[in-house]
Structures are given as C-alpha cells and as structure tokens.
C-alpha positions in Angstrom: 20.4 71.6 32.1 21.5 74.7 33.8 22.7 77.5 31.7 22.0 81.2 33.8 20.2 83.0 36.0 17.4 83.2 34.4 16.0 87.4 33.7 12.4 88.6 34.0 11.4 89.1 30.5 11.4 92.8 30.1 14.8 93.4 31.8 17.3 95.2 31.0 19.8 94.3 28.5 21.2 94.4 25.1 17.9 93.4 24.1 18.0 95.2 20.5 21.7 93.5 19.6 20.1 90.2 21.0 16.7 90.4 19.1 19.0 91.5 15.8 21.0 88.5 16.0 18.4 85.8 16.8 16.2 87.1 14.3 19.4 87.2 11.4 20.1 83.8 12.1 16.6 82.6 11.6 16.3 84.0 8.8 19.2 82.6 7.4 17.8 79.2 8.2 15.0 79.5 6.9 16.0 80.5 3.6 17.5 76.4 3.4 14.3 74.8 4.6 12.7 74.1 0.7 16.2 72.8 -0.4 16.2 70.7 3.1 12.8 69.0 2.2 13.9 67.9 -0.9 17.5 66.7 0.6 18.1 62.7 -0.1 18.4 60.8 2.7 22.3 59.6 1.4 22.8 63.6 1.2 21.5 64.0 5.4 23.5 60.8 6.3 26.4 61.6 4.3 26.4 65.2 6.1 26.5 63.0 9.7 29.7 61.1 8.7 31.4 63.9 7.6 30.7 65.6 11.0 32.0 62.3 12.7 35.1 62.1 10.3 35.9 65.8 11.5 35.9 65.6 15.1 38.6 62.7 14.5 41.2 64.8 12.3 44.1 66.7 14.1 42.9 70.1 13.0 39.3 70.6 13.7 39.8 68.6 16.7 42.4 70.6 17.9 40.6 74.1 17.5 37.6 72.5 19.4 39.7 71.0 22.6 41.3 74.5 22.5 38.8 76.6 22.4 37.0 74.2 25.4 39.8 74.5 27.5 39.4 78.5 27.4 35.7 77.8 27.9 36.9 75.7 31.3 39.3 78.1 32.4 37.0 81.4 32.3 34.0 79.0 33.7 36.3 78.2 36.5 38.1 81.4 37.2 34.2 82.6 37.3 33.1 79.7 40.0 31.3 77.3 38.3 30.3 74.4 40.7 32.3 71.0 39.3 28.9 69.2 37.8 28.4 72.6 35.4 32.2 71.6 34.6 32.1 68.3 34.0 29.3 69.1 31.2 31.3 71.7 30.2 34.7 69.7 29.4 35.5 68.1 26.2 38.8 65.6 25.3 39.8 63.2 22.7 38.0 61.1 24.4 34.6 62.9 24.3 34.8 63.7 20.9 35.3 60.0 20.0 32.2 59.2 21.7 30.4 62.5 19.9 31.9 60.9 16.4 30.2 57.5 17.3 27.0 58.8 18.3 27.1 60.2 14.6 28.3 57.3 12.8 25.2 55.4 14.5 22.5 57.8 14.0 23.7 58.1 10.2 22.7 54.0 10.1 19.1 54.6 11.2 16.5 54.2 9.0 13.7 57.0 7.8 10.4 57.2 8.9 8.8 56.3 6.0 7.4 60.3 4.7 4.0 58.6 3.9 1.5 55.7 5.0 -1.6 55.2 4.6 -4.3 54.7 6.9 -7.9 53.7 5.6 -10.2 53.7 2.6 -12.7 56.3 2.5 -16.1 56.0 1.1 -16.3 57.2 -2.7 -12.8 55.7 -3.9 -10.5 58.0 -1.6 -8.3 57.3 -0.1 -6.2 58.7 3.9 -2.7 58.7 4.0 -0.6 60.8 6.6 2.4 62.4 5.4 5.5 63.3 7.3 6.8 66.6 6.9 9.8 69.0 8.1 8.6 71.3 10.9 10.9 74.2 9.5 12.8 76.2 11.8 13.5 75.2 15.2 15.0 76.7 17.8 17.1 75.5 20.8 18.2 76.3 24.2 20.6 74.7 25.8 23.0 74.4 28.7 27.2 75.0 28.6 27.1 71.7 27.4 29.4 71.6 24.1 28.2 67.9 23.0 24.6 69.1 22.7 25.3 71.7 19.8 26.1 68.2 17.8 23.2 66.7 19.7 20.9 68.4 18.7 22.2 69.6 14.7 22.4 66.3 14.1 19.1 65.5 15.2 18.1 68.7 12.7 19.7 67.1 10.0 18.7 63.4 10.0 14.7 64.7 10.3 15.5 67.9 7.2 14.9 71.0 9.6 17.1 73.6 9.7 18.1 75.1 13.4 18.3 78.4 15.4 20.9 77.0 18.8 21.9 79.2 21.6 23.6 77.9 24.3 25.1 79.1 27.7 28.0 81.7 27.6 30.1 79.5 29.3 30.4 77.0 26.1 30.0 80.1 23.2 33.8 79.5 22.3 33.3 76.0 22.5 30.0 75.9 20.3 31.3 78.4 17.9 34.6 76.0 17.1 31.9 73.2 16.4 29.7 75.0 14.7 32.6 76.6 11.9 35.0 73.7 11.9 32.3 70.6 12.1 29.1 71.2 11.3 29.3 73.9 8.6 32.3 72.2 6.7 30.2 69.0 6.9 27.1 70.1 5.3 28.2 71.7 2.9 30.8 68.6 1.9 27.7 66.8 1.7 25.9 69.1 -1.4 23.1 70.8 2.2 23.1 73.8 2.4 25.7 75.0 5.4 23.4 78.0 6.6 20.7 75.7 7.8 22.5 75.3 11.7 22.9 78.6 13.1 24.6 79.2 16.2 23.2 82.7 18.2 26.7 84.3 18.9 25.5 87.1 21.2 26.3 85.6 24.8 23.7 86.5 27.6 20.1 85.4 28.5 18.8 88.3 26.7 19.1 86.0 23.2 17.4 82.5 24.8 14.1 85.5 25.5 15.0 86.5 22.0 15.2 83.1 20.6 11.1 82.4 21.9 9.9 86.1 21.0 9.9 84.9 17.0 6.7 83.1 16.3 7.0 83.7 12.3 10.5 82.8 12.1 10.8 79.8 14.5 7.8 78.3 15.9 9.3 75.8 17.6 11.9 75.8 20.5 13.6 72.9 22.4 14.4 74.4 25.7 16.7 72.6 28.2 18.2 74.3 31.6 17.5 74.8 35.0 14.2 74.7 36.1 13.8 78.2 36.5 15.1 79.4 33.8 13.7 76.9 31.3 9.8 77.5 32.7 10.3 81.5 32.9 11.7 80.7 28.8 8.7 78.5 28.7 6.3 80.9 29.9 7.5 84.0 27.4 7.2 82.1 24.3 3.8 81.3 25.2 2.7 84.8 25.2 4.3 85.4 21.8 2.5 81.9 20.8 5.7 79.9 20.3 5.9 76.6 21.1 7.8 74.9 22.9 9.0 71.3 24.2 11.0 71.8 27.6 13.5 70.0 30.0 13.4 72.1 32.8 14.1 69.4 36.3 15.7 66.2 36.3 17.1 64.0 39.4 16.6 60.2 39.0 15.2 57.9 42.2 15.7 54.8 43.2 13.9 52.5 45.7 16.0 49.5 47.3 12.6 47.2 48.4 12.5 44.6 51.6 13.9 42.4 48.9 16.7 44.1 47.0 20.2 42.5 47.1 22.5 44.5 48.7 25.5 43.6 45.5 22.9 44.5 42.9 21.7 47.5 44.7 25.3 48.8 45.3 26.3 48.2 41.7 22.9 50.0 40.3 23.8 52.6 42.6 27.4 53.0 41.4 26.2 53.0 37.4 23.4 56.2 38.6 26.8 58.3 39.5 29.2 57.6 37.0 28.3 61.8 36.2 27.1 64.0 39.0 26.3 67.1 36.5 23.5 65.3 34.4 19.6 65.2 35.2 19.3 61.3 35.0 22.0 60.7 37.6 20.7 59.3 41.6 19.4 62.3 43.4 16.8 60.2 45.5 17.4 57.2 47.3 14.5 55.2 49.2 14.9 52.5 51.3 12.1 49.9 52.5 12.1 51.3 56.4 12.6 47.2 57.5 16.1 47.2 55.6 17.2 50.8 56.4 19.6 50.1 59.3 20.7 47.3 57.4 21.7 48.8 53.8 22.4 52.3 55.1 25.8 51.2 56.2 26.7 49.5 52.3 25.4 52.7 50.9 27.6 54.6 53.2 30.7 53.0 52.5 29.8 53.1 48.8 29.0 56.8 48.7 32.1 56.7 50.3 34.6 55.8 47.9 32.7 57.8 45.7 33.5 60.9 47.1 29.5 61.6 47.1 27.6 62.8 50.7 24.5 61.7 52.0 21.8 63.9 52.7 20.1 61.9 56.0 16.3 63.1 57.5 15.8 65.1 59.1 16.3 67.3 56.2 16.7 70.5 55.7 15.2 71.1 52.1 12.9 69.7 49.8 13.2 65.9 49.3 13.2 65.8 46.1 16.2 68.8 45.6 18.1 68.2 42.8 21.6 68.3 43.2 23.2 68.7 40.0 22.0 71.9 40.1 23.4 72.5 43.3 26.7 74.5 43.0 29.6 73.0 45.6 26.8 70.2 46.4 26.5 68.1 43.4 28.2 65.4 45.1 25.3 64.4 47.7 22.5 62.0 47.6 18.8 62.1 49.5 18.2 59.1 51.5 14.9 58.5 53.0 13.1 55.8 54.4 9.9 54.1 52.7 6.9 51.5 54.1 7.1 50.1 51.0 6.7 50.1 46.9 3.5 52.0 47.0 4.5 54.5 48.9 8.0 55.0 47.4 6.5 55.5 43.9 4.0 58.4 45.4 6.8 60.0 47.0 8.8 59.9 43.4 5.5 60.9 41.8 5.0 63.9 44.3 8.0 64.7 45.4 10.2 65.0 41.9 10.1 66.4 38.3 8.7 62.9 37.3 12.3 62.0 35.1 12.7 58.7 35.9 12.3 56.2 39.0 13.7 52.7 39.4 13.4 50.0 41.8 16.0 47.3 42.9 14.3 44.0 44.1 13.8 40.2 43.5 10.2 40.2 44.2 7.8 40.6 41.0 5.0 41.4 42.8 6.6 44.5 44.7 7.9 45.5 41.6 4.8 45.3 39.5 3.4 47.8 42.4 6.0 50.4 42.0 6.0 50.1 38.1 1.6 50.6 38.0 2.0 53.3 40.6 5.0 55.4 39.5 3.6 57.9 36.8 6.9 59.8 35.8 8.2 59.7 32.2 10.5 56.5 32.7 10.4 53.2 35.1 13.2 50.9 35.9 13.5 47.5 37.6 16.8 46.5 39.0 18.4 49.1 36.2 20.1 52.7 36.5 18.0 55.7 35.9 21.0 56.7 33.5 19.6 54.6 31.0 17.1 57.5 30.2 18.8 59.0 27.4 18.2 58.6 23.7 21.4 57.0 23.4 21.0 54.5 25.4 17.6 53.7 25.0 16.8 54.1 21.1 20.8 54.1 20.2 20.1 57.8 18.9 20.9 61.5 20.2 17.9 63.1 21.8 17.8 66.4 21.6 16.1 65.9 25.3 14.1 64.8 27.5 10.3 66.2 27.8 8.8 64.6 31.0 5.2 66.7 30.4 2.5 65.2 31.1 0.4 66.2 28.0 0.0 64.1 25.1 2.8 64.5 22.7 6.6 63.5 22.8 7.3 62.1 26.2 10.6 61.1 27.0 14.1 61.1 25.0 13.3 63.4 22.0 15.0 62.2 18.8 14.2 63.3 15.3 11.6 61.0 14.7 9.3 63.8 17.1 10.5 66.8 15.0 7.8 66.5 12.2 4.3 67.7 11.4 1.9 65.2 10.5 -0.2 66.0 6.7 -3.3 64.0 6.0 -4.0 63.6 2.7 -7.1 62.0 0.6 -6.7 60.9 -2.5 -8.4 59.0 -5.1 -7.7 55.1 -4.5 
C-alpha cells in the first residue's frame, strides 16, 4: 500500500532518466503482446510452474532471500515503521507460500475467449470476444510478493507488464524479476521481455509510468492514499487509465448479541499482519455491551502487543493505521447504538474496504449487511478474507473499492481484458 512520499507532478527530479526508462521498458513489452495473444494456455500455465519450481531451488531462492535481507537492512537503517517491514520481508517460508499461490493459479481454468449472446435479425449472429488489454502498467508498494502477484496475474490473462515498485524492495524485485520470472517464461517457449521491471528507483518513474498513454494505457496503482490518488490524478490528464488501491483498514462491529469467544477469535484472525490494508483498524461496539466486551478486547489486544485507540479521540475515526509509522500496532474502538448505525459510520467514516459484523442475531445482521455499501461484507468472519486468495483461490493484483461500475473488489486476471462484440452470419 504505501510506497513514498508522494511528489507534485512537475517536481523536480531525474525526470528525463525516469521517463527514458519507463518508456524503454514499455516498449520492450509491447513488442511481445501479438506473440502473447496467440500463447496456448499449456504455454501460460507451464510459465506459472516454472516460476513456482524456481522460488523452491537453492539458487534462485538464495539470491532472492539475499538480496531481501539487504532490502530490510537499508529500509531499516532508513526508519521504516515495522508494518512497511513486515511487507517488505521475505523467507523460505514466504516464498513457499508465493510458489503455492502459483501452482494454484496455474490450475484455473480460462475464460472461455468467446460466447455468444443473441441471434440478430437477418441470420447474424452477437458473440463477445475476450481479448488481451496489451500493456499494463503497475505500481506498487515495497512489497516483494506483489511483483509475482501481479506477473503472474499478466501471464495467466496474455498481457505483457510495465511494474515499478517502491525503492525499498528494487533489489528485491530485481532478484525476482532476473532469476524467476524471466528464466520461467522463456523455459516455457513466452517471450521473457513481456514483464518488465522499472529499475530507476524514485517517485519520479510511478509519474512516469501514468504519463504514457500510447504505450501503456492501463495502470494498476496500489500505495498510500496520497500518493496512489495524486498518481491517479496525473494519468488522468494524460488520459491513462487507471484502476487504484489507494486506503484500506477493515471494521468490525461486535452487536448486542456477539459472543464474546467468537468475537475475540475473529478479532485475533483481523491481526495476524498489522502492515496490510484488510487487517482491524476499526472496532465498534453495541454501546449496551461496551463496558462489558471492552475489558476481553483489552486483554486480547493485550497479548497482542496491539494498543487501543479509546474516544475521545484525537484523529479521524476512521485513521488507518498500517500506514501509520511507529503506530501500526493500535486499534479504534468506538461505541455504536446499533447495526444501523455502525454500518453508516463504516460507510462514512472509512475507505469502504471491507466491514464485518460478529453476532447471533439474523435480523441485526441482515441490517448491517443491506446498509453497509463498501466493497466487501462479513458476518461473524475476518475482514482478512478480502484478498483474491482467499476469496477466489487466485492472486489479485488488488483491490479496487471504487464505486463506479467496473472491477470492484480483489482484481484477478479474469478483469484484465477488453470485451470485442462481434456479428456474424449464424
């Protein structure tokens, strides 16, 4: 989510070296895209496994876990709050989990590229086609994992990819991108120029990456919220388009009738990671039960290690803490009338990620479900379950909570297409 301060566009920096290198790489891509289009689906999948197979042997894996652990010791030596760490880090361990996420996305079946839709007077006959967007860009956080994320997610829907991440992971994202996913593609007969990895460090290249509306008219952005909507805001005047994860934080209401065990264990699953968007941020609590649960929340937060943020308070309610340097670790507390109410506040308050509600009565939870508006609801579940992994048992390359018709939710490569429609004689 976060990457850097974000820069006024126009600033000053190494604009030229920036604007050379983001536009090099897309055009690199973009010389792939007719051979990706044509690519067999055994060819894509093939490319996924190989990726998988290479984050498990001693060599690749080694450069990767070394050049993260440079990546950890400059972010650290350089401040970096303990949430922007813990997405930073990678192990044996992460890299297994990485491998699997392949392993399982190379399973899923295609789309199928063409269906049709209706008879049309005269013999003819609508079909919509599925087709490759291209070129699309990325911008991401010093989050190592989502340079696989996301290529993969390129791969398995035949577009080829422009990624730029935060300087904190470049050495990290460079070891994956020359020992994993460039080995891999081109083990699999795909062309191994179709994921490029921006190498010039620096928010210059992510104003770069949405100034290119011939080359890549597409960009994922993810990051803090102001960086991602100043990002946003550029490649609209250059008419780029964009899908963007800009805020996160999760809520969750404990109703009148939420049991305290299932409400402390829900709880516990929302901050098994402090540094990603989908975590607990918010916590209500039906005002009638406040006194009562505060103290089981307490001593959970507790042996957590996590603080409570108690009214009054002295920011917004709906501040999201991962993004909080030194204060990741703390949770919002407020008190609620009731379902109604908690859902508004969720709806007003927050970025509209994702709101859940613990309780054993239907009725209040039917309330909160038909009044909360945000891009994911949950009943007696963790907000962590919004993640295209979880949910659809793919990588997403985000999560776009606009409110605009279009992808909503965890974006996987089923959303990165262009629909055709095409008539034809019958």
């Amino acid at each position: 989510m976060k990457t850097a301060d974000a820069v006024p566009a126009g600033a000053a920096g190494p604009a030229s070296t920036a604007d050379e290198a983001v536009a090099g790489a897309a055009r690199a891509a973009r010389g792939t895209v007719t051979d990706l289009a044509a690519a067999p689906d055994d060819a894509l999948d093939h490319a996924l496994r190989a990726m998988a197979s290479a984050l498990g042997r001693p060599a690749p894996a080694a450069e990767v876990l070394a050049a993260n652990e440079s990546d950890m010791r400059a972010a650290a030596d350089a401040g970096l709050g303990q949430g922007l760490l813990d997405r930073l880090r990678l192990s044996v361990e992460r890299l297994a989990g990485i491998a699997a996420q392949l392993r399982a996305l190379a399973e899923v079946p295609y789309e199928p590229v063409r269906r049709v839709l209706r008879e049309l007077p005269g013999g003819l006959v609508l079909a919509e086609r599925r087709r490759p967007v291209g070129v699309i860009g990325a911008n991401f956080e010093a989050r190592p994992n989502v340079v696989v994320d996301i290529a993969s997610q390129l791969v398995k829907s035949r577009n080829a990819g422009v990624l730029r991440t935060g300087s904190a992971a470049i050495g990290s994202a460079i070891a994956l991108t020359d020992t994993v996913i460039a080995p891999s593609l081109l083990a699999a007969g795909l062309p191994g120029d179709m994921i490029q990895l921006v190498r010039v460090p620096g928010q210059e290249s992510a104003y770069s990456l949405v100034r290119q509306p011939g080359l890549i008219p597409l960009v994922i952005l993810r990051g803090s919220g102001d960086s991602t909507r100043s990002l946003a805001l550029e490649a609209a005047r250059h008419g780029v388009r964009t899908m963007a994860h800009a805020d996160g934080g999760g809520v969750l209401y404990l109703d009148e009738f939420a049991d305290p065990a299932l409400a402390s264990r829900v709880i516990e699953e929302s901050l098994d990671r402090l540094g990603v968007c989908n975590r607990l941020n918010l916590l209500l609590v039906h005002a009638s039960r406040f006194d009562e649960l505060l103290p089981v929340v307490r001593s959970l937060l507790d042996r957590l290690g996590v603080a409570l943020s108690l009214p009054p308070h002295a920011h917004p309610i709906g501040h999201e803490w991962a993004l909080d340097t030194g204060h990741e670790a703390t949770v919002t507390v407020v008190p609620v009338a009731g379902p109604r109410e908690a859902a508004m506040l969720a709806n007003e308050e927050t970025s509209g990620l994702a709101a859940g509600i613990v309780t054993a009565d239907s009725a209040a939870a039917a309330v909160f479900l038909d009044t909360y508006a945000g891009t994911g609801a949950f009943w007696n579940a963790t907000t962590r379950l919004l993640d295209g992994f979880k949910l659809f048992s793919v990588p997403e390359t985000g999560i776009n909570i606009d409110a605009v018709p279009g992808p909503r939710g965890p974006v996987t490569f089923r959303d990165l297409c262009l629909r055709q429609f095409e008539v034809t004689p019958a």
